[in-house]
MIGUTI-489296 format. One record per residue (C-alpha): z, x, y; residue number from 1. Coordinates in nm, 2 decimals, m for minus. Layout:
<recs>
REC      z      x      y num
REC      Z      X      Y NUM
...
</recs>
This chain:
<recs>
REC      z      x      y num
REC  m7.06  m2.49   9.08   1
REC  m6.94  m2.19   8.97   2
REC  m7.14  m1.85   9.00   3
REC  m7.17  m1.69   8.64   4
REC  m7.30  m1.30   8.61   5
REC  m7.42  m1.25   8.28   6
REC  m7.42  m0.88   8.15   7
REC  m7.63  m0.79   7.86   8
REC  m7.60  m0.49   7.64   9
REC  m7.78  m0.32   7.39  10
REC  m7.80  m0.54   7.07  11
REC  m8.07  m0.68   6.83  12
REC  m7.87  m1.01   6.95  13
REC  m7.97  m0.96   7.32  14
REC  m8.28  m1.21   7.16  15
REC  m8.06  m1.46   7.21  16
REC  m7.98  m1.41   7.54  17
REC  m8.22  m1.63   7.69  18
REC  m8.07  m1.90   7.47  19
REC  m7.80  m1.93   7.65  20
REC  m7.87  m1.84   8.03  21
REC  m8.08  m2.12   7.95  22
REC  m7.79  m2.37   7.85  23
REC  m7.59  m2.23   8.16  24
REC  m7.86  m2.34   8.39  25
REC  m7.85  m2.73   8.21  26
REC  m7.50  m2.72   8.33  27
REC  m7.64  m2.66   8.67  28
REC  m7.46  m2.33   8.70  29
REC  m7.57  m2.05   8.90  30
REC  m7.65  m1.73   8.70  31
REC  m7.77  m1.39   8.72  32
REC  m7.81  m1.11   8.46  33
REC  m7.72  m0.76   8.47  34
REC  m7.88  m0.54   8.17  35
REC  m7.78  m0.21   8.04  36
REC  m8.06   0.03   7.97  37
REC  m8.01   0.02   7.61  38
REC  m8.04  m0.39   7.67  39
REC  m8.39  m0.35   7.79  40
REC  m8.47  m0.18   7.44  41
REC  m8.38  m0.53   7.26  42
REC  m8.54  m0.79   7.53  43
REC  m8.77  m0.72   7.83  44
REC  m8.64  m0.76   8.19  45
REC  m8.97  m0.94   8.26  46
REC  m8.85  m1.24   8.00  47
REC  m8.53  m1.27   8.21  48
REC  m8.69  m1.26   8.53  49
REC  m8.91  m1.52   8.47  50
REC  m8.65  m1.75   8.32  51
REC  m8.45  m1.69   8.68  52
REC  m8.73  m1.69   8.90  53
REC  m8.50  m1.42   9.07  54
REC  m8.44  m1.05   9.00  55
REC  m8.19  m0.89   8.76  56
REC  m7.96  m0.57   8.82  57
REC  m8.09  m0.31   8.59  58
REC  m7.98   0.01   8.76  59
REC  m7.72   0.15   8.95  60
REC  m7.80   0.22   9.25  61
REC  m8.16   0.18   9.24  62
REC  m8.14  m0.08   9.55  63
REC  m8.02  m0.06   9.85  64
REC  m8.18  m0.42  10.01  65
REC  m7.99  m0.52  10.30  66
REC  m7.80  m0.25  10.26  67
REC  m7.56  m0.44  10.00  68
REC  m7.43  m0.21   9.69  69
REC  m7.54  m0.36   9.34  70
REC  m7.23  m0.37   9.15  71
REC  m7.01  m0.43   9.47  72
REC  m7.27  m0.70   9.57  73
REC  m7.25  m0.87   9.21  74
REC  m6.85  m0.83   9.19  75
REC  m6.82  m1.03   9.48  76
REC  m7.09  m1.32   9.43  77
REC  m7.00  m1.35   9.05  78
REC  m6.70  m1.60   8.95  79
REC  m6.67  m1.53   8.61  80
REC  m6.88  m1.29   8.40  81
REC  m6.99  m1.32   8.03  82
REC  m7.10  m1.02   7.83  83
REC  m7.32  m1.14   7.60  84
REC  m7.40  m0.96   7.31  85
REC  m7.15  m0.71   7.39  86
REC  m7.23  m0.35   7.21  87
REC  m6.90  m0.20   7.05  88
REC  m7.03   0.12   7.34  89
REC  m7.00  m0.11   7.68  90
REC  m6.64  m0.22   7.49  91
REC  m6.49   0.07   7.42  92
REC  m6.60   0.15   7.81  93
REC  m6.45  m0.12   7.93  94
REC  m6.15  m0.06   7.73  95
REC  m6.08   0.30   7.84  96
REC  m6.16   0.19   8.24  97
REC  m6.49   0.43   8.20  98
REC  m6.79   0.28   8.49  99
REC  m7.06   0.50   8.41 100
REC  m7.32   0.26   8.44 101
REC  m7.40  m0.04   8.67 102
REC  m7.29  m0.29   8.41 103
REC  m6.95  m0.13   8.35 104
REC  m6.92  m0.05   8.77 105
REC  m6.94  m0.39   8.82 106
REC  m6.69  m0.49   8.60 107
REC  m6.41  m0.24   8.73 108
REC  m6.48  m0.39   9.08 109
REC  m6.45  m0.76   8.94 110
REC  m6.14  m0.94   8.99 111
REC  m6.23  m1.25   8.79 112
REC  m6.22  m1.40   8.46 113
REC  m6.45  m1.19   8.19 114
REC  m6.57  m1.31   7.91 115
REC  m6.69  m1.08   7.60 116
REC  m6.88  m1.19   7.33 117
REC  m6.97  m0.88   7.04 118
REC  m7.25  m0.91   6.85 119
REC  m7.27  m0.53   6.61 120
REC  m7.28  m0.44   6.23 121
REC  m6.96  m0.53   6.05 122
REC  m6.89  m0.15   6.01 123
REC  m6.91  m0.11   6.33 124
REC  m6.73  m0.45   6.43 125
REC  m6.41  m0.39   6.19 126
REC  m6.33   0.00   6.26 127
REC  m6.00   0.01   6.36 128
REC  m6.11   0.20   6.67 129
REC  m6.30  m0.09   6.77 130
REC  m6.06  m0.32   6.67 131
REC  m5.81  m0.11   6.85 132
REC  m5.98  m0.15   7.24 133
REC  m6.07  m0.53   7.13 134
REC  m5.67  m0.56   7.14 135
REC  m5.61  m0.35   7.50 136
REC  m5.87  m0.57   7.68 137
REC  m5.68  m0.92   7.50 138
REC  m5.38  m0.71   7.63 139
REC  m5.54  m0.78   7.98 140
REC  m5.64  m1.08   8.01 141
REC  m6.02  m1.05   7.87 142
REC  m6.12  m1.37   7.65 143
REC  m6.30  m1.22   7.34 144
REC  m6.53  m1.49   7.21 145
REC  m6.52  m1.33   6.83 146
REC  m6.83  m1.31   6.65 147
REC  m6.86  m1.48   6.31 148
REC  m6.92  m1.38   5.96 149
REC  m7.29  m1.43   5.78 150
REC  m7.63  m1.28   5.77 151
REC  m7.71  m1.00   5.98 152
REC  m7.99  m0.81   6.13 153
REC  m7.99  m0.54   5.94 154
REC  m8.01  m0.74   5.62 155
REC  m7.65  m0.75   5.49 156
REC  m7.43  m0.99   5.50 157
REC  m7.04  m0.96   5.71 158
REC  m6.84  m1.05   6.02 159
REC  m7.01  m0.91   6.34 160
REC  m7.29  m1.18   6.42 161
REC  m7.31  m1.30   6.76 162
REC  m7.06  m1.60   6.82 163
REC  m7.27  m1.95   6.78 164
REC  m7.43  m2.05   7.13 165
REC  m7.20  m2.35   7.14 166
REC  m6.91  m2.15   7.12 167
REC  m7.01  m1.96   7.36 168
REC  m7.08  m2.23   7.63 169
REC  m6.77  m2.39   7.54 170
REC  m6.54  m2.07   7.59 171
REC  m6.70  m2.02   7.95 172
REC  m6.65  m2.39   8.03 173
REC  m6.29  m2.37   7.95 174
REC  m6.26  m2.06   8.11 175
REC  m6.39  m2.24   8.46 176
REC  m6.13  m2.56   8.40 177
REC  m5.79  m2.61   8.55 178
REC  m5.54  m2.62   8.22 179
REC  m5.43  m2.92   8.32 180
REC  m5.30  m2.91   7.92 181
REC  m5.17  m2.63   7.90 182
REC  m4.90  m2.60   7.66 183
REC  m4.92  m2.96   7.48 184
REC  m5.06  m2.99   7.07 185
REC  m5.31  m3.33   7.10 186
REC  m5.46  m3.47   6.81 187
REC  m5.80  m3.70   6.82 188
REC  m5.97  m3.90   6.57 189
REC  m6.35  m4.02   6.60 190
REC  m6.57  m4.23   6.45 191
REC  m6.57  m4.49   6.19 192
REC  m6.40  m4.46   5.88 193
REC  m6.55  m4.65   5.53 194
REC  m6.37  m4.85   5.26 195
REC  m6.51  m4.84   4.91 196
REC  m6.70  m5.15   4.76 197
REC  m6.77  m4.95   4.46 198
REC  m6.82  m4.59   4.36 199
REC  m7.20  m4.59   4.55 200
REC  m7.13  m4.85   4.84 201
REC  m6.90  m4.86   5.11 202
REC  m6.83  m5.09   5.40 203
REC  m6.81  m4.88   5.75 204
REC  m6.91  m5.00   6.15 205
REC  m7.13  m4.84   6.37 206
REC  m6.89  m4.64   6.54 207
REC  m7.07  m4.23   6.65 208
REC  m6.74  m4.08   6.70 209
REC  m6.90  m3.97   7.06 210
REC  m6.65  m4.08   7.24 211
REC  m6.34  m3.90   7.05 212
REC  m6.55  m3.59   7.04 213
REC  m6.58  m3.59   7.39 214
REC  m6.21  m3.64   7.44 215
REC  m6.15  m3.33   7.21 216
REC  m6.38  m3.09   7.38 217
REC  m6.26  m3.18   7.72 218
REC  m5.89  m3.17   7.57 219
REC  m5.98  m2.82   7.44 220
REC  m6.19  m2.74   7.77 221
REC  m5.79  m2.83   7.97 222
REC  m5.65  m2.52   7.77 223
REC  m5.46  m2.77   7.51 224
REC  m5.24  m2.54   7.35 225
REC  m5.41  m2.71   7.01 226
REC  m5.67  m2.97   6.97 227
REC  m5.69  m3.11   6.61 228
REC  m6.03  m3.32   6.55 229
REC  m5.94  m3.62   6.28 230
REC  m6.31  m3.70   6.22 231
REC  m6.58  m3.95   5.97 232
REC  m6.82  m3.61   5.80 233
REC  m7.10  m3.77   6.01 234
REC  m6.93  m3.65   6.34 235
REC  m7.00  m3.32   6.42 236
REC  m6.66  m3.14   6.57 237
REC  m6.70  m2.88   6.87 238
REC  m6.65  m2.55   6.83 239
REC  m6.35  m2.37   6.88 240
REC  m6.17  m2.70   6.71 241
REC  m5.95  m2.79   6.42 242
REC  m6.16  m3.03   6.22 243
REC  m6.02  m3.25   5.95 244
REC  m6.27  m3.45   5.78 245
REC  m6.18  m3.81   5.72 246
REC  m6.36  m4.07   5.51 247
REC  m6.14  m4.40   5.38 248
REC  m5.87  m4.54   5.62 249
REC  m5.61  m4.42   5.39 250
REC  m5.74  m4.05   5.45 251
REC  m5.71  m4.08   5.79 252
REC  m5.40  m4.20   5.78 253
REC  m5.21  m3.92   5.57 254
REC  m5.41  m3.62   5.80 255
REC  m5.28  m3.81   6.13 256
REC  m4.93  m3.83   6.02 257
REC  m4.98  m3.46   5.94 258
REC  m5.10  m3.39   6.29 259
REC  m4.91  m3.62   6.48 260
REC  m4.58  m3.49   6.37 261
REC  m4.60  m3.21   6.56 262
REC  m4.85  m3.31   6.82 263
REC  m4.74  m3.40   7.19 264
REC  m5.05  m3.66   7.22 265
REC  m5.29  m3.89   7.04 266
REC  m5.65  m4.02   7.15 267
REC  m5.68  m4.29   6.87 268
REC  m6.04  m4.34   6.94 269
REC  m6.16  m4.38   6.55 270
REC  m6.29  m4.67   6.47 271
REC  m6.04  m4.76   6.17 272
REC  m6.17  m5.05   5.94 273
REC  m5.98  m5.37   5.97 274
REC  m6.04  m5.49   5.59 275
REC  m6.13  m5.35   5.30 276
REC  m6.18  m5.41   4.96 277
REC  m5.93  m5.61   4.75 278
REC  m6.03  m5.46   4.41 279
REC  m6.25  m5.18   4.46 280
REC  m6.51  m5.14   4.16 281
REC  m6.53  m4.82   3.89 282
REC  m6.87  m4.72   3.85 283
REC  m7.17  m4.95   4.05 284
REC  m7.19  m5.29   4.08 285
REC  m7.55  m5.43   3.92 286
REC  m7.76  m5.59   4.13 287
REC  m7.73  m5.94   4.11 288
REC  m7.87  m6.26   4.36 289
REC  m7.51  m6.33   4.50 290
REC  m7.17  m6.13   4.56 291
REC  m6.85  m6.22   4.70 292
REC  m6.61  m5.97   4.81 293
REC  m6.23  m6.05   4.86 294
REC  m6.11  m5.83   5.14 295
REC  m5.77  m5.72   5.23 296
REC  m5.59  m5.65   5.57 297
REC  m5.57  m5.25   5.62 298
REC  m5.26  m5.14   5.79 299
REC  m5.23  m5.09   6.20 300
REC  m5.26  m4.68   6.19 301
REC  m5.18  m4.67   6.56 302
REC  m4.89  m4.90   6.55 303
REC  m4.73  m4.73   6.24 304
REC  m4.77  m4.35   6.42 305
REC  m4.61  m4.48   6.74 306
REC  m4.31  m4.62   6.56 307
REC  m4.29  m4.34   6.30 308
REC  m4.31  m4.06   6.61 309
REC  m4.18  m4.23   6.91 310
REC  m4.20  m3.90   7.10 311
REC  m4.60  m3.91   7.04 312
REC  m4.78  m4.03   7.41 313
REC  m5.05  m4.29   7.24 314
REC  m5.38  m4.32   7.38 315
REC  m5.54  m4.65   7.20 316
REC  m5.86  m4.77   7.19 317
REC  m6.02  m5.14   7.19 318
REC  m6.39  m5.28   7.18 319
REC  m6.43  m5.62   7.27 320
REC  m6.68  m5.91   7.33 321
REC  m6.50  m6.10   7.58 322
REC  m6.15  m6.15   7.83 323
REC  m6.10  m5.74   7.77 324
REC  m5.84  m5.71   8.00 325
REC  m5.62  m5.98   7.86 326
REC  m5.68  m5.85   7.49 327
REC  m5.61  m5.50   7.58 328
REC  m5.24  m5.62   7.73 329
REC  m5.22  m5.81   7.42 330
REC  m5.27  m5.46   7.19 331
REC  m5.06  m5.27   7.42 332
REC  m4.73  m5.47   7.33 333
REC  m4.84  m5.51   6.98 334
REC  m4.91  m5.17   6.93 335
REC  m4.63  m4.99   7.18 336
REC  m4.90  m4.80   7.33 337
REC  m4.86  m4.58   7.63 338
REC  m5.21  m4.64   7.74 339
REC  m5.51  m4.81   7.64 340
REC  m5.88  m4.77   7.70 341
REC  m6.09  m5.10   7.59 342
REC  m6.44  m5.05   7.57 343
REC  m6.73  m5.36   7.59 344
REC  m6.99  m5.42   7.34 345
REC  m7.25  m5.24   7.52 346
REC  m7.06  m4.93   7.46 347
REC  m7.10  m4.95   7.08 348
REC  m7.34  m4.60   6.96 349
REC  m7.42  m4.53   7.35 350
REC  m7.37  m4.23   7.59 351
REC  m7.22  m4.44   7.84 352
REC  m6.97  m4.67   7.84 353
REC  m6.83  m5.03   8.05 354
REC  m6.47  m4.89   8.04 355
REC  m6.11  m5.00   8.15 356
REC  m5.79  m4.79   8.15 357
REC  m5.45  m4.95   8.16 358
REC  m5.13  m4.79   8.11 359
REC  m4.85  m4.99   7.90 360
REC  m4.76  m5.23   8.17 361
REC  m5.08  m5.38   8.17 362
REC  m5.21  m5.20   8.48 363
REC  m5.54  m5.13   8.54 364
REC  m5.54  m4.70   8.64 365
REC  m5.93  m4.69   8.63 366
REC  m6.27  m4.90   8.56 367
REC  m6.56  m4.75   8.44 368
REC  m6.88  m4.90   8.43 369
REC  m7.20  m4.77   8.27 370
REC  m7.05  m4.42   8.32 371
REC  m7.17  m4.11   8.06 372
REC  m6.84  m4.09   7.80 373
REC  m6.78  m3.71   7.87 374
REC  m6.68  m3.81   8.20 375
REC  m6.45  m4.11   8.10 376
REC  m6.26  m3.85   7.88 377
REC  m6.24  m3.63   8.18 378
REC  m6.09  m3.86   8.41 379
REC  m5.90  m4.05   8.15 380
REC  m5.72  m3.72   8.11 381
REC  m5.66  m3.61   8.44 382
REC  m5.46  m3.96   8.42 383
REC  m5.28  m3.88   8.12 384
REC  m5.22  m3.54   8.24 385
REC  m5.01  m3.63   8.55 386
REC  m4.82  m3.90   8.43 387
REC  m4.67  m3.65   8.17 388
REC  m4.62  m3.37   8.43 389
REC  m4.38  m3.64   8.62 390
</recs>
């Protein structure tokens, strides 16, 4: 794994910073932490220390163990460093080349990818001079994880507040990932969509949307130049993610043709409804002992955006109860698909998945079985990736 350096400067947001050293070490990453003396005003070195089990760099130059120089020693062990809150002092620093502290040393020594996320009053976030060295370090290359607009510490509301922590751990991820997507617009839609049996009741499946969602993050995570999220409201969309809520099939429908116009790829993972209502009701049906509903064929979504955009590369999705390889060939010449991932019934609402990939002569490229659905859409696009590379 990756070594991540995480620099902390003086904000009433440094609170947080535990958070999300905390999330990095889930993901199994190696960190350390580097405060600025006005940090250690906001959050005591002591917390951090503890959370590490390791020591943090605090001052310049107050170490010399083994003879190794702080911020020469953490330049060269560090991969990638996030500064997190970032003060709109330590950027303007950074912006002008000055290294008058350890924090700020470090990073002039660092030849890696830097990550800043601000976290300051909105007065102080929306100066033009801070605005202004924001731009020169985009200018080189630094990622600037932009904080968002809402309540803040010092009781008014406005755009400064730290980034959410999601966001954050997304940006670093993506930052650490080969962009093996660079360039290409890809559109996904997740979980289940409803038909209307009246104005109260709806039929729907038991589709998460866990799968697509993981497809769009890792899509995102592969640099996609875009990554449009065609969604049910009970999926929640990653950060950093164009999300278009979708309820009936219809709705989905219209914002996929929208999407997939200009849109080099598709992961059709929703789970679209087959039927639906003949003669949907006004109002609410009573309750009564019996009721019959007449349902109607809904249209092939996948089928139609294939023909209607030929230039699209289709990922389609199956779930199926039995003979899944020979139904998945079956959908891939009814459908024109490019590729097809079938899923079995265990896979229905689960974090892992029994799992085959075939491309659109009927060729198995991959089985998965009982593997976590993040890593399915991992592999599945490392797949898709090469084949349109060639």
């Amino acid at each position: 794994m990756k070594n991540i350096l995480v620099g902390i400067c003086g904000s009433i947001a440094g609170y947080k910073s535990p958070l999300i050293i905390r999330e990095l070490q889930k993901k199994d990453y190696p960190v350390k932490v580097m405060m600025t003396e006005a940090a250690q005003n906001f959050i005591s070195p002591r917390v951090l220390q503890y959370l590490l089990r390791d020591e943090i760099y605090s001052e310049s130059f107050n170490s010399y163990q083994n003879f190794k120089i702080p911020h020469i020693d953490a330049a060269q062990w560090a991969d990638l460093i996030l500064i997190s809150p970032a003060s709109a002092n330590t950027i303007a620093k950074l912006s002008l080349g000055i290294s008058d502290n350890l924090l700020t040393s470090t990073l002039l020594a660092f030849q890696g990818p830097v990550l800043i996320a601000p976290a300051m009053n909105s007065k102080m976030w929306e100066n033009p001079k801070t605005q202004e060295h924001v731009e020169n370090l985009k200018k080189r290359g630094r990622v600037i994880i932009y904080p968002e607009t809402g309540e803040l510490a010092c009781g008014t509301t406005g755009s400064g507040r730290l980034a959410e922590l999601s966001k954050i751990i997304l940006e670093v991820e993506k930052a650490l990932t080969p962009p093996l997507l660079k360039n290409l617009k890809v559109v996904v839609s997740a979980g289940g969509s409803c038909e209307y049996i009246d104005q109260v009741r709806v039929i729907t499946n038991l589709s998460s949307g866990k799968m697509g969602v993981s497809f769009a993050r890792n899509a995102y995570l592969h640099h996609a130049k875009e990554v449009s999220l065609v969604h049910s409201p009970s999926v929640p969309p990653p950060g950093g993610i164009k999300s278009i809520p979708s309820l009936i099939s219809d709705e989905f429908r219209k914002n996929l043709e929208v999407e997939a116009e200009h849109s080099d790829l598709l992961i059709m993972s929703a789970a679209i409804s087959d039927f639906k209502p003949l003669n949907p009701v006004s109002g609410k049906i009573p309750r009564k002992d019996n009721l019959s509903l007449n349902l109607v064929s809904n249209p092939d979504i996948v089928a139609g955006l294939k023909k209607k955009f030929p230039h699209l590369f289709v990922l389609g999705f199956a779930l199926e109860t039995e003979n899944y390889i020979d139904k998945a060939r079956q959908k891939i010449k009814q459908k024109n698909l490019d590729m097809i991932l079938v899923n079995s019934l265990q896979s229905l609402n689960n974090e892992c998945a029994d799992a085959w990939l075939l491309n659109n002569q009927g060729e198995i490229l991959c089985e998965f079985k009982n593997t976590a659905k993040n890593i399915i859409a991992q592999r599945t696009l490392k797949i898709i990736a090469d084949q349109l590379s060639t």
